[in-house]
C-alpha positions in Angstrom: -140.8 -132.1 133.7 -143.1 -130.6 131.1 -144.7 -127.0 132.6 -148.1 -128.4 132.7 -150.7 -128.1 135.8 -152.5 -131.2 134.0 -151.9 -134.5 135.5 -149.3 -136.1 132.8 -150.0 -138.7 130.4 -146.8 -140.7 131.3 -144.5 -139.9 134.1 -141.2 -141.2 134.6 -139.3 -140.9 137.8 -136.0 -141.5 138.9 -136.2 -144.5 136.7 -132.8 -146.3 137.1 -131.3 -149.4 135.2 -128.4 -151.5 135.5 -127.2 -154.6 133.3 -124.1 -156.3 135.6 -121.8 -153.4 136.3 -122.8 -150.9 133.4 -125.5 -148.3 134.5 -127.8 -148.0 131.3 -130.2 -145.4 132.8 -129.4 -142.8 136.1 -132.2 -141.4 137.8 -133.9 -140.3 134.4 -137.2 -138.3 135.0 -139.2 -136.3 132.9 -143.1 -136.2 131.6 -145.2 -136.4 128.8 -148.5 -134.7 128.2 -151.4 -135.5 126.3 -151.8 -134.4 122.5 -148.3 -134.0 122.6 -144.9 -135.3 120.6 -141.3 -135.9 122.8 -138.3 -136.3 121.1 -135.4 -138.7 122.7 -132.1 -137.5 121.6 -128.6 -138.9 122.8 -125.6 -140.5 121.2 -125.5 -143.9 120.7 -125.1 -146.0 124.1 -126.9 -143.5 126.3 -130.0 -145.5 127.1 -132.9 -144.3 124.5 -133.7 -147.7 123.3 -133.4 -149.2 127.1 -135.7 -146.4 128.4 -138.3 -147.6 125.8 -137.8 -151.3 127.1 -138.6 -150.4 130.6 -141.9 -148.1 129.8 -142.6 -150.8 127.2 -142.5 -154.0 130.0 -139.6 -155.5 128.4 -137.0 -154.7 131.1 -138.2 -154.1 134.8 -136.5 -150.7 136.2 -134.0 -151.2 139.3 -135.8 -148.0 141.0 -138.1 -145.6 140.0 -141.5 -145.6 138.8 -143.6 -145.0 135.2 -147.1 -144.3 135.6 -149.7 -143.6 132.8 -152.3 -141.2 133.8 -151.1 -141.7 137.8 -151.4 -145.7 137.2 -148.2 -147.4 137.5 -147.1 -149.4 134.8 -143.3 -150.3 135.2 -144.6 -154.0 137.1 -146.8 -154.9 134.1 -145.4 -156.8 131.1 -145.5 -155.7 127.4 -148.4 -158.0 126.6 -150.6 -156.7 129.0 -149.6 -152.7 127.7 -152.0 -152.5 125.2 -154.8 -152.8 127.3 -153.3 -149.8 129.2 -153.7 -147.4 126.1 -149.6 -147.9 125.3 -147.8 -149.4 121.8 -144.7 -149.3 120.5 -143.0 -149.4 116.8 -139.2 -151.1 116.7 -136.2 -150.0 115.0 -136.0 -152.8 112.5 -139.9 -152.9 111.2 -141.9 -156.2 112.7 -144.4 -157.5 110.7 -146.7 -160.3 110.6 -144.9 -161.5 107.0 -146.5 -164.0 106.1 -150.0 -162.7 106.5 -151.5 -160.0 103.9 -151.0 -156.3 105.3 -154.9 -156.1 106.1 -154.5 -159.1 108.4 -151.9 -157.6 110.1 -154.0 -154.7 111.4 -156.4 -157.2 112.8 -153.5 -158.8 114.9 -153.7 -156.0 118.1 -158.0 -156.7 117.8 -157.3 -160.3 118.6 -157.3 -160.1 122.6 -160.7 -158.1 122.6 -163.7 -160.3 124.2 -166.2 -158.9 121.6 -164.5 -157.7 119.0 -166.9 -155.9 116.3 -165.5 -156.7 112.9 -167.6 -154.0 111.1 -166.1 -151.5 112.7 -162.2 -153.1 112.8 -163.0 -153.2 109.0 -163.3 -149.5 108.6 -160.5 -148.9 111.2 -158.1 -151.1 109.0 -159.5 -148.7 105.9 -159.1 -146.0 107.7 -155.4 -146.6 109.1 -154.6 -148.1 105.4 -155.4 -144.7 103.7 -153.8 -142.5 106.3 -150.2 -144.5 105.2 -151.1 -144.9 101.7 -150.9 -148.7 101.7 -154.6 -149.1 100.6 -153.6 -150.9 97.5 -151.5 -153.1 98.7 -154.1 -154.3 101.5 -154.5 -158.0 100.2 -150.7 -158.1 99.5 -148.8 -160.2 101.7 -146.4 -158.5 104.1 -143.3 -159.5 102.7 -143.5 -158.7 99.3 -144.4 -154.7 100.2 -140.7 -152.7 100.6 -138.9 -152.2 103.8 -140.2 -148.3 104.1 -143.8 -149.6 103.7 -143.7 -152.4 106.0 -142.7 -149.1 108.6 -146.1 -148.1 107.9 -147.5 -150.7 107.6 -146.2 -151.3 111.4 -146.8 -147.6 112.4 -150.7 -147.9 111.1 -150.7 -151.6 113.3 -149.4 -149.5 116.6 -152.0 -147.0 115.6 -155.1 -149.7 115.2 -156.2 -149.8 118.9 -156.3 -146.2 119.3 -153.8 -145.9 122.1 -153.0 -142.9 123.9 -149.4 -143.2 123.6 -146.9 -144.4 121.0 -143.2 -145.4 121.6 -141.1 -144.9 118.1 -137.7 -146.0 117.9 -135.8 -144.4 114.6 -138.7 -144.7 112.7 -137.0 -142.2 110.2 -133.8 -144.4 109.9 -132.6 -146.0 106.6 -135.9 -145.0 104.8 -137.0 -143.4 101.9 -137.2 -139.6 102.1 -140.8 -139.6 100.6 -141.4 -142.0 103.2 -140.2 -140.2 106.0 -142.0 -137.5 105.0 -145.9 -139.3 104.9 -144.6 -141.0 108.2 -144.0 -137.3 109.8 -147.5 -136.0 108.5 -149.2 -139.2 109.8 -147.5 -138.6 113.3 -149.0 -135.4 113.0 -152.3 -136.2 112.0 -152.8 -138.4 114.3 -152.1 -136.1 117.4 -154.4 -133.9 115.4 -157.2 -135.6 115.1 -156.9 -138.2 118.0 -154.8 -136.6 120.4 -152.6 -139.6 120.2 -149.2 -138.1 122.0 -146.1 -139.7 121.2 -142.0 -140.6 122.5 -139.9 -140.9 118.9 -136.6 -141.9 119.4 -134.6 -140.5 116.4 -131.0 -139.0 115.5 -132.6 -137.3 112.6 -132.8 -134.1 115.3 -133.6 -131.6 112.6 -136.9 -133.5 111.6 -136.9 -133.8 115.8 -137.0 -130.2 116.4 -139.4 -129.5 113.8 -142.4 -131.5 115.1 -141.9 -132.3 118.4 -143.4 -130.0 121.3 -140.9 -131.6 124.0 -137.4 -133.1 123.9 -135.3 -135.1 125.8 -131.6 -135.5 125.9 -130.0 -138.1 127.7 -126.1 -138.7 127.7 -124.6 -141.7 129.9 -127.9 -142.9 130.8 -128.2 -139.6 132.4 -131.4 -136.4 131.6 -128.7 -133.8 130.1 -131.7 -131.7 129.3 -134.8 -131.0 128.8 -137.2 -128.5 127.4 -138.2 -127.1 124.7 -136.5 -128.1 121.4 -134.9 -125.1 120.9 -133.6 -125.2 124.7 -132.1 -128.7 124.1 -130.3 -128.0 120.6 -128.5 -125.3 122.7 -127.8 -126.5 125.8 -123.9 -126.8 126.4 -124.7 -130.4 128.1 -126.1 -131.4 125.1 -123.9 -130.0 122.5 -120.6 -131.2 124.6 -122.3 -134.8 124.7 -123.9 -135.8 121.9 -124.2 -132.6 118.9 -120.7 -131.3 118.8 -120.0 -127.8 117.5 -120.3 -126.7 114.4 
């Protein structure tokens, strides 16, 4: 658990999950605090992704619990998250591709009773200049690149103004120059609206760098946790996942 005397943002607890006779997640705890990035680490198979699915709605746990700020969440269902302050970006980028990239910023407004389209306007400007897609705004979804439609789906996540983010490999298989703004928009938003953050990612270096918590899990089991330089050099988590050098 993070070494905070503050209530956590999210905390997980002995979350466990099963799928027939293959245990995907062990008794996995650990917390995440406000204004803050965690990085999930783990080879592949050790129940990153699934962990996301059961804080995300998409999986019920078998035992344990997930509560954001001391409110349980693991009963609700995904489409009923956002309400909560929670959204989540996806390994392969999902967009709206047939509608133009401003539209799909407007998507996550839709549920709100009275939704004020002056100010989603200037929140879609807003969000549209922070990933540098502001001249592409009246382009339709599909014809921007695979690296921008990332943003494009980082900066929807971002729309509501939740307090937390799920990232699965947002860095994978993209541009480095887009990796890069993606990184400094992560930051900037925990800068300026304390958005906090779980980023699952095998680019650990990048990990390490700008994350203020990390997690390790191996077997669907918490190998460690800590600070990233605690993780990188825990024996657990060198035997299990980095491998010496």
């Amino acid at each position: 658990m993070t070494a905070s005397a503050e209530q956590p943002l999210l905390a997980i607890d002995a979350v466990g999950k099963r799928f027939g006779g293959v245990i995907a997640l062990d008794d996995v705890s650990f917390s995440v605090g406000a204004h803050s990035v965690v990085g999930l680490i783990g080879p592949n198979g050790s129940g990153k992704t699934t962990l996301l699915n059961v804080i995300n709605g998409v999986f019920a746990a078998d035992h344990g619990e997930v509560r954001l700020s001391g409110i349980r969440i693991d009963r609700k269902r995904s489409c009923e998250l956002a309400a909560t302050g929670l959204t989540r970006t996806f390994q392969a980028a999902r967009v709206f591709r047939t509608l133009a990239v401003r539209q799909n910023l407007f998507i996550p407004l839709l549920h709100q009773s009275a939704l004020d389209r002056t100010a989603a306007s200037a929140r879609a400007n807003e969000l549209l200049e922070l990933v540098g897609l502001t001249k592409h705004a009246e382009s339709i979804a599909s014809e921007i690149s695979g690296g921008q439609q990332r943003l494009l789906e980082f900066a929807r996540a971002l729309v509501s103004r939740p307090r937390l983010v799920l990232m699965d490999e947002p860095f994978a298989g993209v541009h480095p120059q887009i990796k890069t703004l993606l990184v400094r928009c992560i930051r900037d938003s925990v800068a300026r609206e304390g958005t906090s953050f779980i980023i699952v990612s095998h680019e650990v270096p990048d990990l390490v760098a700008m994350s203020d918590f990390m997690v390790c899990l191996v077997e669907g089991r918490t190998a460690a946790t800590g600070s990233p330089a605690t993780v990188i050099q825990n024996e657990r988590v060198i035997e299990g996942y980095l491998g010496r050098a």
